[in-house]
C-alpha positions, 0 to 999 in steps of 0.5 A, a space after each residue: 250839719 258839720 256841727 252834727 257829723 263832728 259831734 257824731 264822730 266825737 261820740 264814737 270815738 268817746 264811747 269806744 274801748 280801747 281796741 275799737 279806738 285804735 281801729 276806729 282812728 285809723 278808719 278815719 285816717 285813712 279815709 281822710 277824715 283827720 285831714 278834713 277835721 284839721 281843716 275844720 279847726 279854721 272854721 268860722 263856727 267857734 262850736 265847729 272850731 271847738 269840737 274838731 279842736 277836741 277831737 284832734 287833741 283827745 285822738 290823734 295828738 301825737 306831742 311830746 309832753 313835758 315831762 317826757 324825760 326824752 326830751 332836753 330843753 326842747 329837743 328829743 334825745 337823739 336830735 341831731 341838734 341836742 347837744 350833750 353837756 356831760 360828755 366834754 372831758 369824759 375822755 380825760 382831755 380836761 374838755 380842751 378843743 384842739 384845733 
């Protein structure tokens, strides 16, 4: 029956345009759907694991690609753990560290 309800709502989620797909994924947040479809990813059921898998990454994955040029060596621009090598020395101390 999970089986059913999941392949149901990959199916609305496929068939709708653009404009229904934002209002139709934020209907299944808010009712907690999302939460529900993430928890049904450790189902023993490989076919119920694949579809709420299929789902979350086709709708509702929000990572960072590759490529994406904001991101440097793993971290966003903007981290406050992304350092910027190009700046040491731009303001004409030759990159020298004082103390």
């Amino acid at each position: 029956m999970v089986q059913v309800v999941l392949d149901g709502i990959h199916n609305i989620l496929k068939m709708s345009s653009a404009e229904e797909l934002q209002r139709v994924c934020i209907m299944i947040e808010e009712c907690g759907g999302l939460d529900k479809i993430e928890s049904l990813q450790n189902h023993e059921n490989l076919e119920v694991y694949k579809i709420a898998y299929d789902i979350i990454e086709g709708y509702f994955s929000d990572e960072v690609e590759e490529d994406d040029p904001n991101q440097i060596g793993g971290a966003r621009a903007g981290d406050p753990f992304n350092f910027d090598v190009n700046t040491a020395g731009m303001d004409g101390s030759g990159g020298n560290f004082q103390f």
